[in-house]
C-alpha positions as CSV (number, residue, x, y, z in Angstrom):
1,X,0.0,0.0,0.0
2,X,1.6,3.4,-1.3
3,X,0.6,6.8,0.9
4,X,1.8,9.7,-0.3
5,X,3.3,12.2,2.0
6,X,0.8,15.3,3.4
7,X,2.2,18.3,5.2
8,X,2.5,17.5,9.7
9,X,-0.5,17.7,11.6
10,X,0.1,19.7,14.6
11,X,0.7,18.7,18.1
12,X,-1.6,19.4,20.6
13,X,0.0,21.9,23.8
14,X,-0.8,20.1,26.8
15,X,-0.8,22.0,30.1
16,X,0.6,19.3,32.7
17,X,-2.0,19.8,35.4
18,X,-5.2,21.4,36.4
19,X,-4.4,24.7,38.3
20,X,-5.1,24.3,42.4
21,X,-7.8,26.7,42.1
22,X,-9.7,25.1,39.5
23,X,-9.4,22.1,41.2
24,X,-11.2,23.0,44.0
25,X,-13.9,20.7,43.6
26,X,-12.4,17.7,44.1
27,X,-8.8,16.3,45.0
28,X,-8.1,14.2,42.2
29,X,-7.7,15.2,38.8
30,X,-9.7,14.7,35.8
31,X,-9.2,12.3,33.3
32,X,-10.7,13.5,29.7
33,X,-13.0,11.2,28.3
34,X,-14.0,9.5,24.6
35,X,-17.1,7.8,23.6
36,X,-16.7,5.1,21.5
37,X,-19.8,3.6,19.7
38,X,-23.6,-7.3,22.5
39,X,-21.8,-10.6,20.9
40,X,-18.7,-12.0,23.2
41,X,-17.1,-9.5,25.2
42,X,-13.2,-8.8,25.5
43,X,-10.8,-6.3,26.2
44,X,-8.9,-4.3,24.3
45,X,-4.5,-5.7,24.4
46,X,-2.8,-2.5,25.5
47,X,-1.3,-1.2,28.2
48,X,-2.4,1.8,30.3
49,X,-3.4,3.1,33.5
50,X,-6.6,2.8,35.6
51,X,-8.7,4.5,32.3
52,X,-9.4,0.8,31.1
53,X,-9.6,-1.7,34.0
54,X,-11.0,-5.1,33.8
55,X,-11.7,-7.6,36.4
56,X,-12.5,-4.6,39.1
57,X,-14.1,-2.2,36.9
58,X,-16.9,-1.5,39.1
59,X,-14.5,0.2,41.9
60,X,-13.3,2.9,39.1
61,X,-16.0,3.1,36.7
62,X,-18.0,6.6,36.0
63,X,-15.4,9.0,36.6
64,X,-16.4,12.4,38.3
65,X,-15.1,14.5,35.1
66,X,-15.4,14.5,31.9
67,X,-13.0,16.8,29.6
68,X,-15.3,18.5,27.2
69,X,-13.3,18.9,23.6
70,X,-13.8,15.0,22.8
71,X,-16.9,13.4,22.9
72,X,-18.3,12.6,26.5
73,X,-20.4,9.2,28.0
74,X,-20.4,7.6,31.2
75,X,-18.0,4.5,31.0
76,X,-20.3,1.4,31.8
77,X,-19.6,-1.0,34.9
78,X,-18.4,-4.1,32.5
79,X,-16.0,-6.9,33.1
80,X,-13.9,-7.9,29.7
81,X,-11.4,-9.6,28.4
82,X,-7.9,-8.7,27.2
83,X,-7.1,-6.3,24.9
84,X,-3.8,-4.6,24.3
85,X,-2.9,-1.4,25.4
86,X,-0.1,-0.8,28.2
87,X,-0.3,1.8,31.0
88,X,2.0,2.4,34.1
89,X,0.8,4.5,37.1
90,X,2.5,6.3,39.5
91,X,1.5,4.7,43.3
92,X,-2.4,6.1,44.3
93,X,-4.4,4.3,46.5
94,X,-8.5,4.4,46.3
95,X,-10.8,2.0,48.6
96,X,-8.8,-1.1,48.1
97,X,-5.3,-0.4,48.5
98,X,-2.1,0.7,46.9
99,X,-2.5,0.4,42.8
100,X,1.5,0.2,41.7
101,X,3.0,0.3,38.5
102,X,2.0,-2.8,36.7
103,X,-0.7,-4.1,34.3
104,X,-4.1,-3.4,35.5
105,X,-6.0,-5.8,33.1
106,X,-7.4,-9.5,32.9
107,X,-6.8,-12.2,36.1
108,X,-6.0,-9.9,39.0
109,X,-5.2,-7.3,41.2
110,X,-2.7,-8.0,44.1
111,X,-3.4,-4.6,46.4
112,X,0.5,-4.8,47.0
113,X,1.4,-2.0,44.9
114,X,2.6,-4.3,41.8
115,X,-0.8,-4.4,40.2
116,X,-2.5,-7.0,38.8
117,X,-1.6,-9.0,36.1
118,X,-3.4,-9.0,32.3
119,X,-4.7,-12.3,30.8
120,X,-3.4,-14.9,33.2
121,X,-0.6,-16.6,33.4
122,X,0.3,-19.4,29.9
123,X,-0.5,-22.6,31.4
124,X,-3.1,-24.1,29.5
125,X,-2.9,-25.7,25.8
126,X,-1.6,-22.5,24.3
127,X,2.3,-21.8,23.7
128,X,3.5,-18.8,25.7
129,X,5.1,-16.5,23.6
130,X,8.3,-16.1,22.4
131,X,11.0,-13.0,21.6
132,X,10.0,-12.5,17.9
133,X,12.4,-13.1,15.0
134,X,13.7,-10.7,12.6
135,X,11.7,-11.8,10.0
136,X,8.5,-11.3,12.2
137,X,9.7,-7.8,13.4
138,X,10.0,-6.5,10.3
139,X,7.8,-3.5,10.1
140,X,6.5,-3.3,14.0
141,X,7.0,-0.7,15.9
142,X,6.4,-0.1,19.4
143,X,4.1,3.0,20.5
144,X,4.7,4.9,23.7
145,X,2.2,7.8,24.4
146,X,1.4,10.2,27.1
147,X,-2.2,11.0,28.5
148,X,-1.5,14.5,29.3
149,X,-4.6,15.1,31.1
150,X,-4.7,12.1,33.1
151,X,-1.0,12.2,34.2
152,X,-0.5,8.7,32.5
153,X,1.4,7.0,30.2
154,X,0.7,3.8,27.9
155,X,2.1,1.8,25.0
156,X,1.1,-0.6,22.1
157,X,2.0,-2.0,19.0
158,X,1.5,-0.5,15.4
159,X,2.7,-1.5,12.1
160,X,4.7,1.1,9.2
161,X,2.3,0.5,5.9
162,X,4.2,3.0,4.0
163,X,8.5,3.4,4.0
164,X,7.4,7.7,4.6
165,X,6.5,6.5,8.2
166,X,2.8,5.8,7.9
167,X,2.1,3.6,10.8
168,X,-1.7,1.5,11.7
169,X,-2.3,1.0,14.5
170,X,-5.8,0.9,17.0
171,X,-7.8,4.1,17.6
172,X,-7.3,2.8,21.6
173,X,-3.7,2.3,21.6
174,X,-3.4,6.8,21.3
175,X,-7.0,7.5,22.4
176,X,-6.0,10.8,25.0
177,X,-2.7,10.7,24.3
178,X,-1.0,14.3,24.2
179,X,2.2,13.1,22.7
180,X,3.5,10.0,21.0
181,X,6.5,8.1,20.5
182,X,7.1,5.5,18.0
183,X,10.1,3.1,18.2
184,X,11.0,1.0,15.1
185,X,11.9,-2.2,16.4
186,X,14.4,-3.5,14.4
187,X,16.9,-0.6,14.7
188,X,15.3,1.2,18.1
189,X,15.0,4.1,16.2
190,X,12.6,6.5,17.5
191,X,10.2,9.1,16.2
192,X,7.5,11.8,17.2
193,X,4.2,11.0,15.7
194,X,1.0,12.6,14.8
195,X,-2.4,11.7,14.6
196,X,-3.1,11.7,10.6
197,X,-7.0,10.1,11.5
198,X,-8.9,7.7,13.9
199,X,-11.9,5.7,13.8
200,X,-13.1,4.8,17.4
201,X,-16.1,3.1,15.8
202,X,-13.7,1.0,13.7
203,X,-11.3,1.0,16.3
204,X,-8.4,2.5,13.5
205,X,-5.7,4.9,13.6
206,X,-3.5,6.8,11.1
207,X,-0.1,7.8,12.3
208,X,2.9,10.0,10.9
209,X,6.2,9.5,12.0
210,X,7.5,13.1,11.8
211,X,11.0,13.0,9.8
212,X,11.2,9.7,8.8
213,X,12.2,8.0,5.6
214,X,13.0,4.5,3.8
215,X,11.3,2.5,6.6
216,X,10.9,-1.1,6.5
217,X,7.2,-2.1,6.1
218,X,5.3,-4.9,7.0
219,X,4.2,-7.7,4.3
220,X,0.7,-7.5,3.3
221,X,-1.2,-10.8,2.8
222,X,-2.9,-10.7,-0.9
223,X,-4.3,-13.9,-1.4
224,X,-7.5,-13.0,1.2
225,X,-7.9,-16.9,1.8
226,X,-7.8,-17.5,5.5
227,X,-9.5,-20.5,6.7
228,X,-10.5,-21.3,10.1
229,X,-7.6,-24.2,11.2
230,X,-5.0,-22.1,10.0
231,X,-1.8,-21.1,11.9
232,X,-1.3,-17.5,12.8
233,X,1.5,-15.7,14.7
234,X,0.1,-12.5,17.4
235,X,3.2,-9.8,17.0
236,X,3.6,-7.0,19.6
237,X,4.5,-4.8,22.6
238,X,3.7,-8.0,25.2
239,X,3.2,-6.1,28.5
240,X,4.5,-2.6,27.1
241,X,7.7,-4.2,27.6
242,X,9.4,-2.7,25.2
243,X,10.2,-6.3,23.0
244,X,8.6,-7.5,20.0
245,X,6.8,-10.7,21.4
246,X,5.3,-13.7,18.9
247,X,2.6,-15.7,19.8
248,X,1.5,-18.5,18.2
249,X,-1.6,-20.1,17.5
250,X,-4.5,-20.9,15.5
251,X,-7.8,-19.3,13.3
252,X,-10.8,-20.4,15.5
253,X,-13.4,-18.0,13.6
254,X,-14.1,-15.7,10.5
255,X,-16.2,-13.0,10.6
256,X,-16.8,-12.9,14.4
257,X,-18.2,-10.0,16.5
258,X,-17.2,-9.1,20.0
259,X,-17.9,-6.7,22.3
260,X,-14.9,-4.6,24.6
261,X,-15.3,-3.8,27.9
262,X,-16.1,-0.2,29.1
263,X,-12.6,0.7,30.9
264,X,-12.3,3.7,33.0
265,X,-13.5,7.0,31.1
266,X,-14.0,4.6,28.0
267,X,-17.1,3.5,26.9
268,X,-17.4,-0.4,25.3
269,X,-17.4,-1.0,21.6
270,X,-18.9,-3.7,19.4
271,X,-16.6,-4.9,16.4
272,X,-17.5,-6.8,13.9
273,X,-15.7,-9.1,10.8
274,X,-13.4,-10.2,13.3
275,X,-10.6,-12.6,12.6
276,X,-10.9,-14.5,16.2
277,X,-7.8,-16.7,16.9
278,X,-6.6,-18.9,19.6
279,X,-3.5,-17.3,21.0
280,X,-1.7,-15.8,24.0
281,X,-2.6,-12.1,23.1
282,X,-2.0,-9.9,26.2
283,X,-1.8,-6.4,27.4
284,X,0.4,-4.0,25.0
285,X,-0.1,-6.5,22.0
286,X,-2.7,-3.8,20.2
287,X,-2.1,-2.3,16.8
288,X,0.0,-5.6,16.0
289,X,0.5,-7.6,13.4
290,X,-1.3,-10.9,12.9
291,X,0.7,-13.2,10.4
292,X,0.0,-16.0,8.5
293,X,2.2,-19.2,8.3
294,X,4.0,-17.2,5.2
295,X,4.9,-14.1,7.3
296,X,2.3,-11.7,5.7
297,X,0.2,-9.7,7.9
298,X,-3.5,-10.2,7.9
299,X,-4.9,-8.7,10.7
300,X,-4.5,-6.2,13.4
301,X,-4.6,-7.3,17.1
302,X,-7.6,-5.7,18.7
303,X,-9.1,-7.4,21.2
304,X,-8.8,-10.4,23.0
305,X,-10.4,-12.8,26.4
306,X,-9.3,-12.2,29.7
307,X,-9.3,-14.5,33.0
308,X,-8.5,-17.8,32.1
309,X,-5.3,-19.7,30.9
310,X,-6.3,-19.8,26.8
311,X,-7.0,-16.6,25.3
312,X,-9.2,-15.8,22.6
313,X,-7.9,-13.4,20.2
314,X,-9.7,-11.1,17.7
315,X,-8.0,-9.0,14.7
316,X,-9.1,-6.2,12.7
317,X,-8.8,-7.7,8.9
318,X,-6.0,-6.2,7.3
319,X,-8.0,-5.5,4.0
320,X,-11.1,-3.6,6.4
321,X,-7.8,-1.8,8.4
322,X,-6.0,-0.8,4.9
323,X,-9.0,1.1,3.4
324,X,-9.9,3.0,6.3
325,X,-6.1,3.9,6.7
326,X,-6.1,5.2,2.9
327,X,-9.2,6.7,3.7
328,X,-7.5,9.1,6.5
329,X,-4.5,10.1,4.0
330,X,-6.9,11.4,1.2
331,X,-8.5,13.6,3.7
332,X,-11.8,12.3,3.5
333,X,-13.4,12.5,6.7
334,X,-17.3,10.6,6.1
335,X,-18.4,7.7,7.2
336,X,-16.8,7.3,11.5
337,X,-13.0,9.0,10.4
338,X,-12.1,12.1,12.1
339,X,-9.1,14.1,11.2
340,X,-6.0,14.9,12.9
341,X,-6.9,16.6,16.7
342,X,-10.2,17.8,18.0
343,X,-11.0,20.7,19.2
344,X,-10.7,21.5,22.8
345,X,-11.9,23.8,25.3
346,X,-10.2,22.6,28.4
347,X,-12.7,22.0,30.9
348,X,-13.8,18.5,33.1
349,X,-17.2,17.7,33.6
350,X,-18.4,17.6,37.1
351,X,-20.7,14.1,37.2
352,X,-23.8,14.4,39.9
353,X,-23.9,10.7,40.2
354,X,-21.8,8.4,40.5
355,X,-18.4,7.3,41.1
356,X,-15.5,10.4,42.0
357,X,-12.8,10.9,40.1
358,X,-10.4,7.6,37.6
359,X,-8.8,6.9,41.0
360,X,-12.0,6.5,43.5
361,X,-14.0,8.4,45.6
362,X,-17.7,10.3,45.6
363,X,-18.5,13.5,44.4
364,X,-21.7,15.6,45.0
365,X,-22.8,19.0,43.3
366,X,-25.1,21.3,44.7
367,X,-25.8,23.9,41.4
368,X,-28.8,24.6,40.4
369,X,-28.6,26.6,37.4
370,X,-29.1,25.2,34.2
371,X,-26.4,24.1,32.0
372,X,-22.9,22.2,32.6
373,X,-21.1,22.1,35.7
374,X,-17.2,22.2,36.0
375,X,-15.6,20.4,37.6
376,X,-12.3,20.9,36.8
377,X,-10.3,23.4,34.5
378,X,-7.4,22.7,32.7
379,X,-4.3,24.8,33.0
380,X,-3.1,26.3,29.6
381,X,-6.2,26.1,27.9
382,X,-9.2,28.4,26.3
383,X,-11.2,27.8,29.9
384,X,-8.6,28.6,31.8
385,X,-7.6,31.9,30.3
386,X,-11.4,32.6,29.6
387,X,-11.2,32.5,33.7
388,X,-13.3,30.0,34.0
389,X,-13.3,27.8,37.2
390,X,-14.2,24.6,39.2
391,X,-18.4,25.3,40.3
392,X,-18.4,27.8,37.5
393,X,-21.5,26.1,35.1
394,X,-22.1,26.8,31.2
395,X,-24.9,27.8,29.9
396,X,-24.6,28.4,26.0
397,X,-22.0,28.1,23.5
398,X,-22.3,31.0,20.9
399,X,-25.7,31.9,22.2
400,X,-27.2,28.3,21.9
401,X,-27.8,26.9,25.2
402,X,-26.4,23.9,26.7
403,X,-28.0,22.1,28.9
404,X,-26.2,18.8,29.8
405,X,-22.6,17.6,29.1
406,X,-23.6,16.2,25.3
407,X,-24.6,18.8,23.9
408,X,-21.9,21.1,25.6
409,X,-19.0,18.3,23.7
410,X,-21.1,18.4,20.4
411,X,-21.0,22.4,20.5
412,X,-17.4,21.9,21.1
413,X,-16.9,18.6,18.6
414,X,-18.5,20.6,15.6
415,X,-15.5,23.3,15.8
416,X,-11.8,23.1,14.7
417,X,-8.9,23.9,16.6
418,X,-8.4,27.6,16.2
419,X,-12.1,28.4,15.6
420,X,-13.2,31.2,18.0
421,X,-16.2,30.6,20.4
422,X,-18.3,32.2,22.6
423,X,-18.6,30.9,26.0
424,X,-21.6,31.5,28.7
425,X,-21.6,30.9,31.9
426,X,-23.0,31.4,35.9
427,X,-20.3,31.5,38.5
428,X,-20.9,30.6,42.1
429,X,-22.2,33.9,43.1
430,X,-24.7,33.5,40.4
431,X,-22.9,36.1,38.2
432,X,-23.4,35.1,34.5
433,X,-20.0,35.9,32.4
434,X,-19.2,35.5,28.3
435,X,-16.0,35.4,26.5
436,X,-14.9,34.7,23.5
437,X,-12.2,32.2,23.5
438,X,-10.0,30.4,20.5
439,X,-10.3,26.7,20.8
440,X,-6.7,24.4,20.7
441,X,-5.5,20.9,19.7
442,X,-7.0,18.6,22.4
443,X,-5.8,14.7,22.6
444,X,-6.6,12.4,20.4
445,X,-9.9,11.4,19.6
């Protein structure tokens, strides 16, 4: 597949913290939040911090805030199975102990400060994986990101499609992220990349590798003649450990459907035209290649079981993959792609029910104006400099009112970054305030 190059999408500014006064409502941070769109259900093999737990979901489910900038919704209380993204976490302790700095997906949680651990451990019928060979590295990168607003970091897999440094990889491996860092495996060369396009419906993502040239690229399956029986190998970023990891295994389904878990901030998602395989998939191993016995890639690791010995796989078709991928170079942004960054206003929405804050906790708001209560602002961002503030609520973007938090992110979502607003809004005295405001680069959608 051939992608011609395109001029560098900007990356998004990203202030490190909310500002102690716009914190005031609660005393953990915000974590921004995106809605993605019920079959088996599994989770999604990457690596990242409490924003997609499984297995004790229901202590960290509906965060307090919502950023506003990228579309908002509740996360559901859902137990899945592994997926791949990888997320370390600086020590915080909620209701049931110390969380530490390991994977927080699939069989457990130890409540030592090590974390849990994703999928199980290998000790059923499936092979445990293996360091991967040249020949299957060829073309993988691993992906390191940084959630800006939700002082996390995490890491998957992706693969380079084009030698410019067009990478694939999932929409959930850089979902939130506020800066990426792509390492090609094979030479540990590394790169800042940008968000060319995402589909969180699809669960597909578009990368850049800013300055790169005559990459290696992966090996594209032509023939389209998988059969269920067949052996496949699971490539990736095992654990977010930094090494290409190959797991074997076999086709156990065409065409399957499956449904992720709701993690954190992050709403579930059905997928469907699955390739579902029997294989050791774990946390970090999303936006990988699955190969055929002849090396050629023919589908992206998505999604997989968690909680039990043998792990069921699922991969994104590489053909289904490809097309959206070409879809976000041309610039063609119908059907579920979005281009490059949203817009973003910089605010967190303050939740009346429910769950506290990502980390745990309750928080109650007494307002009873109409509109969208903050909870937290952001610092470095339109809100902040509008003066906008924790118990501040809005009522109306450019004279349209808002009255609830989707309809304040779809006022937001139907701008571009550098598009100029009007915000409205009743502080805690019951003052009511406007400002116009110029909207920035939030994380990725």
């Amino acid at each position: 597949m051939s992608i011609p190059e395109q001029p560098e999408p900007s990356v998004p500014a990203v202030p490190a913290a909310p500002s102690a006064a716009s914190s005031a409502a609660s005393a953990s941070s915000a974590a921004p939040a995106s809605a993605l769109a019920s079959p088996p259900v599994a989770k999604r093999p990457w690596y990242r911090r409490p924003a997609r737990v499984v297995g004790f979901a229901a202590c960290l489910a509906a965060a307090g805030t919502l950023a506003v900038g990228v579309p908002v919704a509740l996360a559901a209380t859902t137990t899945v199975a592994a997926s791949s993204r990888v997320v370390t976490v600086p020590a915080e302790t909620n209701g049931h102990g110390t969380y530490g700095g390991g994977s927080y997906y699939g069989g457990g949680w130890s409540g030592s400060g090590s974390g849990g651990t994703y999928g199980g451990t290998s000790t059923g019928t499936q092979s445990a994986a293996t360091t991967a060979s040249a020949s299957e590295s060829k073309g993988i990168v691993l992906i390191d990101t940084e959630l800006g607003y939700e002082d996390a970091q995490a890491a998957g897999t992706g693969m380079v499609i084009d030698s410019s440094g067009y990478v694939l990889t999932n929409n959930h491996v850089v979902e939130g992220s506020t800066k990426i860092s792509v390492t090609i495996a094979s030479t540990g060369q590394t790169y800042t990349a940008t968000v060319v396009g995402t589909d969180a419906t699809d669960d597909v993502a578009l990368l850049k590798l800013q300055g790169a040239s005559g990459l290696d690229t992966v090996a594209i399956d032509q023939d389209d003649t998988e059969s269920v029986g067949d052996a496949v190998t699971a490539v990736g970023n095992a654990e977010g450990g930094g090494v290409l990891m190959a797991a074997d295994g076999a086709i156990t389904a065409l065409d399957a459907s499956v449904t992720t878990s709701a993690e954190g901030s992050i709403a579930s998602e059905t997928l469907d035209g699955m390739i579902q395989v029997g294989a050791q998939v774990v946390s970090g191993d999303s936006g990988g290649a699955l190969l055929d016995a002849d090396g050629e890639v023919i589908g992206m690791t998505t999604a997989a079981s968690s909680g039990s010995a043998d792990v069921t796989g699922f991969a994104i078709p590489i053909e289904t993959a490809l097309t959206l991928a070409q879809q976000m170079e041309n610039g063609d942004e119908s059907g579920n792609v979005t281009l490059g960054y949203p817009a973003f206003l910089g605010i967190g929405i303050a939740q009346t029910t429910g769950r506290g804050s990502t980390y745990g906790g309750y928080r109650s708001q007494t307002s009873t104006t109409a509109g969208v209560s903050i909870g937290e602002v952001y610092d470095g961002t339109p809100a902040a400099s509008a003066g906008l503030v924790a118990g501040d609520t809005i009522t109306a973007i450019d004279g349209t009112a808002v009255t609830d938090a989707s309809a304040l992110s779809s006022a937001i979502a139907a701008h571009e970054p550098g598009d100029r607003v009007t915000v409205t809004w009743v502080d805690a005295t019951g003052a009511t305030h406007s400002a116009a405001v110029t909207l920035i680069a939030g994380p990725a959608a």
